[in-house]
Structures are given as C-alpha cells and as structure tokens.
Backbone of each chain as nested JSON, in Angstrom:
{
  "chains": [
    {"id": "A", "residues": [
      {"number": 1, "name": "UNK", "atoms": {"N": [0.87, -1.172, 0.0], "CA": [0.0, 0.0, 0.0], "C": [0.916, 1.234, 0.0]}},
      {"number": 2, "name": "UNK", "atoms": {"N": [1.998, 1.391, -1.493], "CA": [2.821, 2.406, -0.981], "C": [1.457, 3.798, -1.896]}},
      {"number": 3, "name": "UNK", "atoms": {"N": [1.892, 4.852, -0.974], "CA": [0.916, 6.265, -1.524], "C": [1.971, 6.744, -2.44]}},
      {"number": 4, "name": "UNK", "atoms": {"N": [1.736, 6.829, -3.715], "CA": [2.668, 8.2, -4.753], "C": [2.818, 9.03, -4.145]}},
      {"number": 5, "name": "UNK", "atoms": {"N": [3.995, 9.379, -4.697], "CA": [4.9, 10.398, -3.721], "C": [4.564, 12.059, -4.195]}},
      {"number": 6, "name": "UNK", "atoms": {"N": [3.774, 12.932, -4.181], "CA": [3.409, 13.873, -4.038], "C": [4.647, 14.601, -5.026]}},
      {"number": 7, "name": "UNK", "atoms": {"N": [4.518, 15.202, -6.311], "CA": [5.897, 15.87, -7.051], "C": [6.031, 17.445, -6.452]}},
      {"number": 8, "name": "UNK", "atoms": {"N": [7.421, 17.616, -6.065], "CA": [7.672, 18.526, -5.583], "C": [7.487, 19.93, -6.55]}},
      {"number": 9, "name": "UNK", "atoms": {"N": [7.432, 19.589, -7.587], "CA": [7.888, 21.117, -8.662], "C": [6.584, 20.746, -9.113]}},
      {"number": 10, "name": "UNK", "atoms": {"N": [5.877, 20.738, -9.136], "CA": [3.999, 20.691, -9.534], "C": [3.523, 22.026, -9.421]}},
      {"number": 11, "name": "UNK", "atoms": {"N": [2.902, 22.694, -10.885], "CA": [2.865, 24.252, -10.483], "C": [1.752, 24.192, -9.396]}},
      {"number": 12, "name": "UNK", "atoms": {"N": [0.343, 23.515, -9.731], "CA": [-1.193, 23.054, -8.808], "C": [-0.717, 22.716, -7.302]}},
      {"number": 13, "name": "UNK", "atoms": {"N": [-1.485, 23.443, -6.713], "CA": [-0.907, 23.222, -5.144], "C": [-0.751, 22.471, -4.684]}},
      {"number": 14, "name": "UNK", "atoms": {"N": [-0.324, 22.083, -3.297], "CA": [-0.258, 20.738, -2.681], "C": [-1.135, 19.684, -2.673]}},
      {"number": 15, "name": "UNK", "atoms": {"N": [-1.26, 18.685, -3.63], "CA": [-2.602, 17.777, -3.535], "C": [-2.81, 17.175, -2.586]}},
      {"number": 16, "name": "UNK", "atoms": {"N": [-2.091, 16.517, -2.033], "CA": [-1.773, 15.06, -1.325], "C": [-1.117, 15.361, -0.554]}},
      {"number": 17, "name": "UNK", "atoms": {"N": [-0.756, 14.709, 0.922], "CA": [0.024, 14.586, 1.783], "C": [1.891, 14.103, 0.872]}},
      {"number": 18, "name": "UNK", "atoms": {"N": [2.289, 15.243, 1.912], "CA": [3.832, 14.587, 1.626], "C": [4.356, 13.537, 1.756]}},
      {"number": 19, "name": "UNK", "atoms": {"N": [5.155, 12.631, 0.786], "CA": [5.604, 11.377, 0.493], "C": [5.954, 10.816, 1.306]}},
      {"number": 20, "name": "UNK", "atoms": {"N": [6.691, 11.646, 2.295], "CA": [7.942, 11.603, 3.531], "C": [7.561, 11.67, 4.668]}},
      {"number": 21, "name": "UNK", "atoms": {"N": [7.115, 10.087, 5.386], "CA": [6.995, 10.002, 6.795], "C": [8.245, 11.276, 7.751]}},
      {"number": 22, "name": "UNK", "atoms": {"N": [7.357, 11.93, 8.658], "CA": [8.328, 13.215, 9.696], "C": [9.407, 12.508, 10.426]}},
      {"number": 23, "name": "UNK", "atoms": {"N": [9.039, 11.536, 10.809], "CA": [10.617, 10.581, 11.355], "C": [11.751, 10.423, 10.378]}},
      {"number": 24, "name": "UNK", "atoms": {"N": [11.396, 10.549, 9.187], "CA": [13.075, 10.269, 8.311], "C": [13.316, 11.985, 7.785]}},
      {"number": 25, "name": "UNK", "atoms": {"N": [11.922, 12.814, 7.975], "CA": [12.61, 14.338, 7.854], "C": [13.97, 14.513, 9.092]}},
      {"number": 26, "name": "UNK", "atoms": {"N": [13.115, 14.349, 10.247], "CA": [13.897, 14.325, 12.008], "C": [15.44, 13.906, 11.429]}},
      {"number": 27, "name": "UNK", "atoms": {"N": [15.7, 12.472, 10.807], "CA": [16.376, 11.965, 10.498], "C": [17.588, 12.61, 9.421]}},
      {"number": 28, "name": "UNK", "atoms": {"N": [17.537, 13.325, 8.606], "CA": [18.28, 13.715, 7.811], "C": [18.175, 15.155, 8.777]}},
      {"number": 29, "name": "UNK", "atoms": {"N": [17.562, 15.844, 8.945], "CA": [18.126, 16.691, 9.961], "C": [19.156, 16.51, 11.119]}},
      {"number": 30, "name": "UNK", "atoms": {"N": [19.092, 15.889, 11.247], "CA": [19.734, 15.164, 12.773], "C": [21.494, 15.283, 11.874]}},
      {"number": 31, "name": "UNK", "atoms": {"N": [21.091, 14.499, 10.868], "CA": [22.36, 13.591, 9.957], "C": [23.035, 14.952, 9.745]}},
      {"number": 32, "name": "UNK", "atoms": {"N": [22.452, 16.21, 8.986], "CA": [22.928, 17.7, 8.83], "C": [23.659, 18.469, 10.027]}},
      {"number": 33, "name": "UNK", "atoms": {"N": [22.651, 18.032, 10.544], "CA": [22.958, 18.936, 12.407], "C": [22.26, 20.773, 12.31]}},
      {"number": 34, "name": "UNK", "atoms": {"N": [21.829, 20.558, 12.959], "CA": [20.965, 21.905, 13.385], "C": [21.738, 22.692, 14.705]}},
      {"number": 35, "name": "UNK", "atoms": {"N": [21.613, 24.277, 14.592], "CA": [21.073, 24.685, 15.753], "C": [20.116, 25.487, 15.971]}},
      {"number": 36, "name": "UNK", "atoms": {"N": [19.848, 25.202, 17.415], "CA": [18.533, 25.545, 17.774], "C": [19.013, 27.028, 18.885]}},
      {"number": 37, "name": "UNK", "atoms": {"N": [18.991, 27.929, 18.999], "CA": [19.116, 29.515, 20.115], "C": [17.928, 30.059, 19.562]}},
      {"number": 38, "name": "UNK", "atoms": {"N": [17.823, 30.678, 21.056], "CA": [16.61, 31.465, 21.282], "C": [16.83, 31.391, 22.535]}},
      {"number": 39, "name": "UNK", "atoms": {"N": [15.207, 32.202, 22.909], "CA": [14.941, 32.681, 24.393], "C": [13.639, 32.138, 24.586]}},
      {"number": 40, "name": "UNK", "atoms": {"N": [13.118, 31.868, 25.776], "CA": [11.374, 31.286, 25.566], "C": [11.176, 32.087, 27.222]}},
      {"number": 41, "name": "UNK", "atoms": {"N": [10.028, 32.864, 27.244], "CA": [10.268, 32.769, 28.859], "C": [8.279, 32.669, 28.902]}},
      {"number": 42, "name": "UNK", "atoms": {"N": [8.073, 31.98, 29.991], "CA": [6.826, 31.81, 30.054], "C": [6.535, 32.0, 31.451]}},
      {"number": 43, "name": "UNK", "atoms": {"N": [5.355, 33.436, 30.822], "CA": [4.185, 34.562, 31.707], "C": [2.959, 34.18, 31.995]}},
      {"number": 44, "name": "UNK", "atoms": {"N": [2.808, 34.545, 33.227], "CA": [1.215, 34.507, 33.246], "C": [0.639, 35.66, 33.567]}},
      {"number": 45, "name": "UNK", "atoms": {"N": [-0.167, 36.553, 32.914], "CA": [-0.963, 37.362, 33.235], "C": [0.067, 39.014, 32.953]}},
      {"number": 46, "name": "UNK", "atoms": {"N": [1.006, 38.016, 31.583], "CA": [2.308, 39.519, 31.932], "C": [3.551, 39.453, 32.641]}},
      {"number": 47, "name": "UNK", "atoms": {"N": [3.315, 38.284, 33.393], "CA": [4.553, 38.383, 34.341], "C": [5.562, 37.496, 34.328]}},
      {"number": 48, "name": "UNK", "atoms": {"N": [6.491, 37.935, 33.731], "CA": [7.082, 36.747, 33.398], "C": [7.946, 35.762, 34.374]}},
      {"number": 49, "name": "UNK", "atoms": {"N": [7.459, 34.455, 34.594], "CA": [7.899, 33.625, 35.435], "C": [9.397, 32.793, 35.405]}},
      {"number": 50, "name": "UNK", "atoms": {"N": [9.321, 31.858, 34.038], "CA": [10.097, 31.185, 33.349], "C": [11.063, 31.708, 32.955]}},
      {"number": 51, "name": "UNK", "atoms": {"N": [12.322, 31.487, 32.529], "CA": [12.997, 31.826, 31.478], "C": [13.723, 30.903, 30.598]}},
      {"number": 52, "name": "UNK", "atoms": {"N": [13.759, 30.497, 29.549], "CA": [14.392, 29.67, 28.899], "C": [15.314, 30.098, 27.617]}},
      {"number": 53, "name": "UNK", "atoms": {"N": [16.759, 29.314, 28.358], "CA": [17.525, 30.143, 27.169], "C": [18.425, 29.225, 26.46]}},
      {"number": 54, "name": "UNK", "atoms": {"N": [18.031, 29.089, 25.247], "CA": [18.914, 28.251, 24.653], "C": [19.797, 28.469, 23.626]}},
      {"number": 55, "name": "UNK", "atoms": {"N": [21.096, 27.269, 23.554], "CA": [22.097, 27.087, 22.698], "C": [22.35, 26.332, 22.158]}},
      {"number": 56, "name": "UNK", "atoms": {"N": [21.503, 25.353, 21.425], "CA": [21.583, 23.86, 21.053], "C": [21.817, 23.388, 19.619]}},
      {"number": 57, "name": "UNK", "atoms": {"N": [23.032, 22.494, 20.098], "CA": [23.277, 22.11, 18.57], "C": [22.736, 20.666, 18.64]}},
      {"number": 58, "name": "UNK", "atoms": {"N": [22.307, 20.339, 17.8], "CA": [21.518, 18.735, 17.52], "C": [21.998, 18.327, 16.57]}},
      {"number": 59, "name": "UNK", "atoms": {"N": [22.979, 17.123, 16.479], "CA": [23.589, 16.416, 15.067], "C": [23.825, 14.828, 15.626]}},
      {"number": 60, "name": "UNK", "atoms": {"N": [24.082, 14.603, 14.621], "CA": [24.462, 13.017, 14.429], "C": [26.118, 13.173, 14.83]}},
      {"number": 61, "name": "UNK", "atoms": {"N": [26.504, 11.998, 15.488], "CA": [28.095, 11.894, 15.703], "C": [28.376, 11.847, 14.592]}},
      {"number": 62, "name": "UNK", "atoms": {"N": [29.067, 12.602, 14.03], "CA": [30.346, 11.976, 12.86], "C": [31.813, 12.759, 13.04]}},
      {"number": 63, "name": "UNK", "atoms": {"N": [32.538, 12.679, 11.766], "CA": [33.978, 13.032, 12.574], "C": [33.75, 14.79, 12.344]}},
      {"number": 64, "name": "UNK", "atoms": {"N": [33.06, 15.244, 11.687], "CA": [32.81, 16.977, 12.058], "C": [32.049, 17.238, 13.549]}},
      {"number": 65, "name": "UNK", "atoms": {"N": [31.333, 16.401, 14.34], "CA": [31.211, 16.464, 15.352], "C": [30.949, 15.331, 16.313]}},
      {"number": 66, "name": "UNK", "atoms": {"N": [32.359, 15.36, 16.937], "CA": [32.686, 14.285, 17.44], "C": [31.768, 13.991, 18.978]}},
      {"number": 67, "name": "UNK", "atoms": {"N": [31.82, 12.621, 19.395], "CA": [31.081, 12.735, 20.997], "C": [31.983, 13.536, 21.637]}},
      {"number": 68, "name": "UNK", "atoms": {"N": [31.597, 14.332, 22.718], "CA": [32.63, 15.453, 23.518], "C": [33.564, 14.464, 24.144]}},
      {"number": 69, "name": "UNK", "atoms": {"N": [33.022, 13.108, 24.681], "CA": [34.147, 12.151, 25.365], "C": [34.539, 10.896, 24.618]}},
      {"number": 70, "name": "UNK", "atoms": {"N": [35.35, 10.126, 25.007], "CA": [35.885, 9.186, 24.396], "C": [34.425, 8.439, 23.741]}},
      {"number": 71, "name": "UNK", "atoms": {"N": [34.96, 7.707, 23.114], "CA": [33.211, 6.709, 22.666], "C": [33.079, 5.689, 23.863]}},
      {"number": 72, "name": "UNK", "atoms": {"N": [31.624, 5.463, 24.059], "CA": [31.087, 4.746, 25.161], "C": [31.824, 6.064, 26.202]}},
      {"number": 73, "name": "UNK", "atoms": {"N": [31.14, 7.091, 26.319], "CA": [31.698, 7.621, 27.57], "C": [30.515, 7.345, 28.757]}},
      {"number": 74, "name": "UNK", "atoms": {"N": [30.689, 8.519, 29.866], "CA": [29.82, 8.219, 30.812], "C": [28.712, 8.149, 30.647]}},
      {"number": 75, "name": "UNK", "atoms": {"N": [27.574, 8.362, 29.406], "CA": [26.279, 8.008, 29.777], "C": [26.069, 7.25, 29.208]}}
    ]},
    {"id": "B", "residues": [
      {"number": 1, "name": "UNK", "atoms": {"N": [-29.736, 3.265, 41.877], "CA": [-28.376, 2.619, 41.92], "C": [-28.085, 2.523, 40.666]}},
      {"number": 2, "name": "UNK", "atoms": {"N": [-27.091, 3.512, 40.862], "CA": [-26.629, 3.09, 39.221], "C": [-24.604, 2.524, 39.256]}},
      {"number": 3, "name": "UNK", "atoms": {"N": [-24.734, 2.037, 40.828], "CA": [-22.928, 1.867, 41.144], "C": [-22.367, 1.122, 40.206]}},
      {"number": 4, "name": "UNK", "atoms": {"N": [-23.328, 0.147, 39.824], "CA": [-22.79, -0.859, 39.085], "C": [-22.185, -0.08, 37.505]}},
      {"number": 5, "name": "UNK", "atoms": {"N": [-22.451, 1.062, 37.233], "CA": [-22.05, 1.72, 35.899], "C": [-20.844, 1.237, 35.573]}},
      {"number": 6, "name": "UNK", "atoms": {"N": [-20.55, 1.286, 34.419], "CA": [-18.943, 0.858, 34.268], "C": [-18.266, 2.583, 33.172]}},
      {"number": 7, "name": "UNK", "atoms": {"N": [-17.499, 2.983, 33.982], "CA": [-17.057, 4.006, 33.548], "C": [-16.018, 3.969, 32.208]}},
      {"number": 8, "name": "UNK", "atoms": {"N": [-16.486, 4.132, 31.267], "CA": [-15.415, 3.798, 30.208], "C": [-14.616, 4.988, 29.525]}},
      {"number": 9, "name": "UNK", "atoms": {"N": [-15.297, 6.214, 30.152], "CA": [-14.37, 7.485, 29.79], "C": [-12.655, 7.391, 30.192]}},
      {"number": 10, "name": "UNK", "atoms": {"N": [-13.05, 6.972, 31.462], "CA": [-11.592, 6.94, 32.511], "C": [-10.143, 5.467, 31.762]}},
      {"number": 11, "name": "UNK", "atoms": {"N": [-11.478, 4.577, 31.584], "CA": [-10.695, 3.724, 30.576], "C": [-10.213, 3.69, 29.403]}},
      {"number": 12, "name": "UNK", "atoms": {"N": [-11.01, 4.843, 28.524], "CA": [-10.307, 5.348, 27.402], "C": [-9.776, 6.644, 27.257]}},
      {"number": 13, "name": "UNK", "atoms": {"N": [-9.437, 7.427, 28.044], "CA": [-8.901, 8.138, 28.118], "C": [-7.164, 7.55, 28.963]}},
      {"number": 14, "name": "UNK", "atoms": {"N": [-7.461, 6.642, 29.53], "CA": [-6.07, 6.6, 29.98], "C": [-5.439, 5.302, 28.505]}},
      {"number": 15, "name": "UNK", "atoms": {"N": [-5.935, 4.852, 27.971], "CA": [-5.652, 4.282, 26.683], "C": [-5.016, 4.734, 26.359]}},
      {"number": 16, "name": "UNK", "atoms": {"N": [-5.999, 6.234, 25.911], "CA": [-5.376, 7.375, 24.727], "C": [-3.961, 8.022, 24.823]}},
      {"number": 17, "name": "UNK", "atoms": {"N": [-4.059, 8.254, 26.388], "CA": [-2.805, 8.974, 26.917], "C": [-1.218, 7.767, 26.977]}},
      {"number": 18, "name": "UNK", "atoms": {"N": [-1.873, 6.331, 27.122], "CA": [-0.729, 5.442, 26.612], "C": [-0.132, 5.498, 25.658]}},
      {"number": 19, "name": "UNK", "atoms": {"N": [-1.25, 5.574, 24.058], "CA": [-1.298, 5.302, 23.162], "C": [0.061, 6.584, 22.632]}},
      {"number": 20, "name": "UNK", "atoms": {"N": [-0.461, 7.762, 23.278], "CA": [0.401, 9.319, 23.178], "C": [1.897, 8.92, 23.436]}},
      {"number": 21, "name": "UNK", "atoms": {"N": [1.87, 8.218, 24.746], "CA": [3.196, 7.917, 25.394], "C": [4.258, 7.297, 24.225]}},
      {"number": 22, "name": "UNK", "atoms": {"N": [3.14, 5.957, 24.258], "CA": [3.994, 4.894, 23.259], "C": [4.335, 5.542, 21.679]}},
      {"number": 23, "name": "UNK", "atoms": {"N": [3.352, 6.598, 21.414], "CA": [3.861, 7.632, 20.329], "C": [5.331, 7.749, 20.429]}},
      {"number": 24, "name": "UNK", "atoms": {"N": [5.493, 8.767, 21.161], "CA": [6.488, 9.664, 20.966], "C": [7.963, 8.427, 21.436]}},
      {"number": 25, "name": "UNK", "atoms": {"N": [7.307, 7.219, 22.423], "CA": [8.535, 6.217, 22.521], "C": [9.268, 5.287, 21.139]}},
      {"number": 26, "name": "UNK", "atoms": {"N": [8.038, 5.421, 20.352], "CA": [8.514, 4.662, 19.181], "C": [9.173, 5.551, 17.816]}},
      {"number": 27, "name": "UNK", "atoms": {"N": [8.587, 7.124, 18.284], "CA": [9.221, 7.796, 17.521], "C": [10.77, 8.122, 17.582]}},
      {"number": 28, "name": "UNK", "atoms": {"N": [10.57, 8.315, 19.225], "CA": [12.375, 7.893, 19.06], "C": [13.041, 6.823, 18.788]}},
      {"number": 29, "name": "UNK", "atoms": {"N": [12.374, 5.655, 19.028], "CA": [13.213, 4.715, 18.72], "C": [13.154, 4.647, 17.18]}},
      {"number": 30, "name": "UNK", "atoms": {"N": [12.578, 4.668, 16.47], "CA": [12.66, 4.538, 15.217], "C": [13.599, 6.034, 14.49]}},
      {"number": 31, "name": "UNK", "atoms": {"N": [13.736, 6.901, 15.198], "CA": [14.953, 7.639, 14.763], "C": [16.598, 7.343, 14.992]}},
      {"number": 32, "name": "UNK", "atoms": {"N": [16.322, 6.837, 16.65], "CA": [17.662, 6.12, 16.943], "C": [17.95, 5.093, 16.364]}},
      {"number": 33, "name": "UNK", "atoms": {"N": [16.642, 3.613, 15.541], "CA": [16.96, 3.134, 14.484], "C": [18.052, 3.587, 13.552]}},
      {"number": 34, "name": "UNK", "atoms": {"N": [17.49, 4.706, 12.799], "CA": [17.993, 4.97, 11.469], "C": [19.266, 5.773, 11.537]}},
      {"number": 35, "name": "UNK", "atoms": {"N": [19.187, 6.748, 12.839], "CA": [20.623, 7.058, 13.221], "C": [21.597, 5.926, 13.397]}},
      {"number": 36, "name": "UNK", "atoms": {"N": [21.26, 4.847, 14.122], "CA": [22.343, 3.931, 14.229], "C": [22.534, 3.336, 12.989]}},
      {"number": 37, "name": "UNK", "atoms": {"N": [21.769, 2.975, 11.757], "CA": [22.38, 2.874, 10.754], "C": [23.236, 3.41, 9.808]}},
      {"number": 38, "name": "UNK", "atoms": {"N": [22.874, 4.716, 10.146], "CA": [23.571, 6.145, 9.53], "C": [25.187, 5.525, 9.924]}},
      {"number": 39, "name": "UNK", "atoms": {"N": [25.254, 5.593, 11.325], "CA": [26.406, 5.808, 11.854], "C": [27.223, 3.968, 11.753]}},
      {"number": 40, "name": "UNK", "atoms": {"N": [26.341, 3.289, 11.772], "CA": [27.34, 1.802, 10.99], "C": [27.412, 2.118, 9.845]}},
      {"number": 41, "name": "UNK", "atoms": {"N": [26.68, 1.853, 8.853], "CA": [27.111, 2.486, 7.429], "C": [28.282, 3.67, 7.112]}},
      {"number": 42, "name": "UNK", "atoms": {"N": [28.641, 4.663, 8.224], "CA": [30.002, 5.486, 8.132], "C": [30.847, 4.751, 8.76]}},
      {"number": 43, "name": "UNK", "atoms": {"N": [30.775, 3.802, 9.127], "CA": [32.089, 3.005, 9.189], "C": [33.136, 3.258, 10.797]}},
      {"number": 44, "name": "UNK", "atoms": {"N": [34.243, 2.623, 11.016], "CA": [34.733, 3.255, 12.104], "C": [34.238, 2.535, 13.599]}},
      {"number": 45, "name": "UNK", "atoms": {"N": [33.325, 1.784, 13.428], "CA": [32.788, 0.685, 14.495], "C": [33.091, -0.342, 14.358]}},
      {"number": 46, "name": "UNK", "atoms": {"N": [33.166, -1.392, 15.594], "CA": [34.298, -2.633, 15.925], "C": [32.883, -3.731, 15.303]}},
      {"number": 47, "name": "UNK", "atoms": {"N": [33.55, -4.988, 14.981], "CA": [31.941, -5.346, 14.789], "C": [31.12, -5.967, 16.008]}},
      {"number": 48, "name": "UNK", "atoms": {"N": [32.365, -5.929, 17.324], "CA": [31.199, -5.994, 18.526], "C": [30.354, -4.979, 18.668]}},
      {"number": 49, "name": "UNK", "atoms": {"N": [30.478, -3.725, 18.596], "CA": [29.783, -2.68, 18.659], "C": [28.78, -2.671, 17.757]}},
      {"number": 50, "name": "UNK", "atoms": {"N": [28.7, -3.275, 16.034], "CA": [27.664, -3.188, 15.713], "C": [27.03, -4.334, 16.027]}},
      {"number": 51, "name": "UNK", "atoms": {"N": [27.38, -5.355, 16.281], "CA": [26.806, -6.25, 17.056], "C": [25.71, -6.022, 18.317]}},
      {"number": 52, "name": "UNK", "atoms": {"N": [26.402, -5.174, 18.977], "CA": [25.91, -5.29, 20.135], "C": [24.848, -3.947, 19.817]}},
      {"number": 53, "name": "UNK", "atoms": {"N": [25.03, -2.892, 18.648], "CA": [23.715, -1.677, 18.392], "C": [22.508, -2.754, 17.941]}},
      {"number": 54, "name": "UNK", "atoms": {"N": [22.636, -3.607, 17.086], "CA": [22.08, -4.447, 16.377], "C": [20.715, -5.245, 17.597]}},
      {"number": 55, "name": "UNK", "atoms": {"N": [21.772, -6.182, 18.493], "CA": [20.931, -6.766, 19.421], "C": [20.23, -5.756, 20.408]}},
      {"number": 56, "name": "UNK", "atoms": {"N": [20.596, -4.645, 20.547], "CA": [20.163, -3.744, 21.581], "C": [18.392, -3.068, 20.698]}},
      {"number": 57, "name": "UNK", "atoms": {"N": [18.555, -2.837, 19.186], "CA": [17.906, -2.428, 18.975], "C": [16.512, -3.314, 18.628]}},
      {"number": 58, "name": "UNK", "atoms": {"N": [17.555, -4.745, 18.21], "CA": [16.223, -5.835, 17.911], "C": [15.111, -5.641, 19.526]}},
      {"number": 59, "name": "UNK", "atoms": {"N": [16.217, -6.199, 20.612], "CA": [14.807, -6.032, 21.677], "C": [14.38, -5.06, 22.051]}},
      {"number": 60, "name": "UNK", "atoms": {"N": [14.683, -3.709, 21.874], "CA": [13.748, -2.343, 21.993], "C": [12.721, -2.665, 21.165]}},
      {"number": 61, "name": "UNK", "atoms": {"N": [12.895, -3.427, 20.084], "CA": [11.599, -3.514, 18.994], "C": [10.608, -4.274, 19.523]}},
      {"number": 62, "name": "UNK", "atoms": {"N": [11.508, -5.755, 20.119], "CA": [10.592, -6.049, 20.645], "C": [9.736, -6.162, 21.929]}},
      {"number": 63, "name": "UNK", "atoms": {"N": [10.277, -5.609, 22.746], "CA": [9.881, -4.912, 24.066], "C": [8.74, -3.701, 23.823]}},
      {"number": 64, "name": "UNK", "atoms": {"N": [8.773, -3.114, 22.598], "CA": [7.97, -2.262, 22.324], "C": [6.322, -2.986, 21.725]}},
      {"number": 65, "name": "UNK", "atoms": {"N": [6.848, -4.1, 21.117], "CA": [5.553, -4.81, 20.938], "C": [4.683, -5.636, 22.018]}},
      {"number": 66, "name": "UNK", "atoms": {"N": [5.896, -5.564, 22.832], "CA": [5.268, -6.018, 24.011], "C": [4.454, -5.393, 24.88]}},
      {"number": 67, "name": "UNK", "atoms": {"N": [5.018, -3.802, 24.878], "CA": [4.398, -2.443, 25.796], "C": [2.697, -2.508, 25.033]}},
      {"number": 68, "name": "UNK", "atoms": {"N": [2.877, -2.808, 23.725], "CA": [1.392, -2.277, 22.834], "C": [0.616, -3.168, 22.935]}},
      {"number": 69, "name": "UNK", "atoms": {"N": [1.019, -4.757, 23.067], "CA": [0.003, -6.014, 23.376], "C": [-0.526, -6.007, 24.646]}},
      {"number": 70, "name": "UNK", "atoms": {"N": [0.636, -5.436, 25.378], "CA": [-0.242, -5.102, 26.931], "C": [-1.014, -4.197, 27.401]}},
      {"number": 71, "name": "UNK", "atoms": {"N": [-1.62, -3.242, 26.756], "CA": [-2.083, -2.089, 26.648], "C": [-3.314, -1.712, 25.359]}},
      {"number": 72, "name": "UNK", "atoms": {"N": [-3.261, -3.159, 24.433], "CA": [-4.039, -2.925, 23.565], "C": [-4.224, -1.907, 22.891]}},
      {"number": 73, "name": "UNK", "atoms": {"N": [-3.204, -1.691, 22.219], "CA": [-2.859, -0.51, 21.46], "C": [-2.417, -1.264, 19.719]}},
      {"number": 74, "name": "UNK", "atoms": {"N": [-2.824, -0.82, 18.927], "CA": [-2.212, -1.208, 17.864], "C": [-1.232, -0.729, 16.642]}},
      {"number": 75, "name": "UNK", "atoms": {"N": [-0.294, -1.328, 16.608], "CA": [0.975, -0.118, 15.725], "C": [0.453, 0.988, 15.084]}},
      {"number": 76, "name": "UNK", "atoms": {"N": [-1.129, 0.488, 14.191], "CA": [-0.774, 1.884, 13.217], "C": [-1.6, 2.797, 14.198]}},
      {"number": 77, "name": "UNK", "atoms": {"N": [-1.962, 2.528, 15.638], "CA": [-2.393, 3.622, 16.535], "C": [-1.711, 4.8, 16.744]}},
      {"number": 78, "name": "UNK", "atoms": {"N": [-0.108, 3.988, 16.453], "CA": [0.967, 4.58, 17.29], "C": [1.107, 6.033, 15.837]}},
      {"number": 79, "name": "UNK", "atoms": {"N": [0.456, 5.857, 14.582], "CA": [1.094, 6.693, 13.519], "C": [0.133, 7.789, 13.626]}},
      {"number": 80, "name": "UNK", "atoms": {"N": [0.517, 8.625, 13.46], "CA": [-0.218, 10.218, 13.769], "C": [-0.145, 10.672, 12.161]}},
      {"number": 81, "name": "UNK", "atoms": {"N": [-1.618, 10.933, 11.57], "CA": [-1.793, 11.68, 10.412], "C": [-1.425, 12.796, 10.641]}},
      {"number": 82, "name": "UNK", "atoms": {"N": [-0.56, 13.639, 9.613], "CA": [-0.029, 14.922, 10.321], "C": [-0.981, 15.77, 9.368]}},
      {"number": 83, "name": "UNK", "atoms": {"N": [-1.988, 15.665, 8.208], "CA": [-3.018, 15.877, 7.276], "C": [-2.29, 16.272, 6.732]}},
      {"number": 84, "name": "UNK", "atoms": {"N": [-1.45, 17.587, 5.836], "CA": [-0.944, 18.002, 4.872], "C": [0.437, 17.4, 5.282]}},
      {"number": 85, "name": "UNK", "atoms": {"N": [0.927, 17.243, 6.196], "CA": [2.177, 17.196, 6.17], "C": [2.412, 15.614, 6.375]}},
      {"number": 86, "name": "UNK", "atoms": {"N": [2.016, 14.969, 5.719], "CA": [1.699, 13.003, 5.751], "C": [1.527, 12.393, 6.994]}},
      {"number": 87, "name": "UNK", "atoms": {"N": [2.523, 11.233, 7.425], "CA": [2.591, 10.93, 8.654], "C": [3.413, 11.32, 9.119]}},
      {"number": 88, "name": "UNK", "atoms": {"N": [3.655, 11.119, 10.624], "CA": [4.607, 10.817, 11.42], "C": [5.212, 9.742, 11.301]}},
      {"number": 89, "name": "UNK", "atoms": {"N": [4.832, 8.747, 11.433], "CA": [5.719, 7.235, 11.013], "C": [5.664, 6.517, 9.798]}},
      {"number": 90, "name": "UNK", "atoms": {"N": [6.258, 5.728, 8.958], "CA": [6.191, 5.179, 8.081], "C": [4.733, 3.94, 7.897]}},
      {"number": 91, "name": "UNK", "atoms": {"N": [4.387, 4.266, 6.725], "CA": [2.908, 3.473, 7.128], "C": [3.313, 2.054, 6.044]}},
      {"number": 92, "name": "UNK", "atoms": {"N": [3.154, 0.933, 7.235], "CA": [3.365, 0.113, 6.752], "C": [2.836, -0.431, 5.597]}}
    ]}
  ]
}
C-alpha cells in the first residue's frame, strides 16, 4: 500500500500529503545537524515567570562532530 | 443505583494517553533506528559494537511490541496523520 509520492515542482498546489513520513525528515536533519538559540520565557498574566535560554546544537556523531568524550563515555 | 455503571471514559482516556506515550517512545526509537544505521554504514565501528547496536535495537523492537500487546494498542495507533504534512511514522 505504498501512496505516490506527491511531485515537488507541480505548479497546482499541494494535492496530497507529503511522500515523507516526519521521522526520516527528524532523520536527515539530525544527519545535517541543526542549531537551535533562542529565548522562551513563560508569563502569566504579563509576568514573566520562566525563562528559557537556549544554545543547542543537535547532530548526528560523525567526525565533524565528534562525541565530547571518548566513545562509550559516561552516559 | 446506578454503582454498578462501568465508567469507560476513565478507561479510554487513559488508553489514549498510553497510546500518546507509546507515540512519541517509538518515535524515538525509530529515529535512533535509522541514526544507528547512519552511523554503521560510516564506518569506524568494531563489529562488537555493531553487534551489540544491532541486538540492543532488535529487543527495543521487541519490548515495544510487548508495551502495545499489553495495553491494547495497535501499531498503526501509534502513527499520527499529520493531514498536509503526511505521517509521522512510516505506514506500513
């Protein structure tokens, strides 16, 4: 039961759901490596309670980014 | 007397919220799947190590079928129509 894969350069708008289960998008992202910065802070009523601040890089080990410790490290 | 009622909201609602759980558990595992293939396929691993990604990942698979038989949940429960944007998991 595979679904046709939806053509990307089709002038007619999006017909169909995209070809590409979101777990193998996650997946080649991961494989690229992302980062993720920003700020999030969460208010109630105005006031801000939370703060969230981030610096995150998200990738796959390879030799451009290595595990920070030996392989098999502490976790 | 209506004690004897059998409440089935409470029973399907805590289903649902399994069903959520076991979502997002199989979504990772099925990324850490394909990452760990990524990363045997680049080479540079002993073949105990892929050995041992290999057996580690067979029984997450199947430990996971085990979580869904006990809970009566069924795989393609676990796949979330995302409507324009296809699925979430690969549909078998």
């Amino acid at each position: 039961m595979e679904r046709e894969v939806v053509p990307w350069d089709s002038p007619e708008p999006l017909s169909g759901p995209i070809g590409v289960p979101l777990v193998d998008l996650l997946d080649r992202v991961l494989a690229t490596g992302v980062v993720v910065s920003g700020d999030l802070v969460i208010a109630i009523a105005d006031v801000p309670l939370v703060r969230l601040s981030l610096h995150a890089l998200l990738s796959s080990v390879n030799e451009r980014v290595p595990a920070p410790w030996s392989d098999g490290g502490p976790l | 007397m209506t004690e004897s009622r059998v409440d089935l909201d409470s029973e399907k609602m805590g289903r649902d919220l399994v069903a959520l759980v076991l979502t997002v558990v199989e979504l990772l595992r099925q990324l850490m799947e394909r990452q760990a293939i990524r990363r045997v396929e680049q080479g540079g691993l002993s073949d105990a190590q892929v050995e041992e990604i290999g057996t580690t990942l067979m029984l997450l698979d199947q430990r996971m079928q085990e979580l869904c038989d006990q809970h009566g949940v069924r795989p393609e429960d676990l796949n979330l129509d995302l409507g324009p944007l296809g699925s979430l998991l690969p549909r078998e």
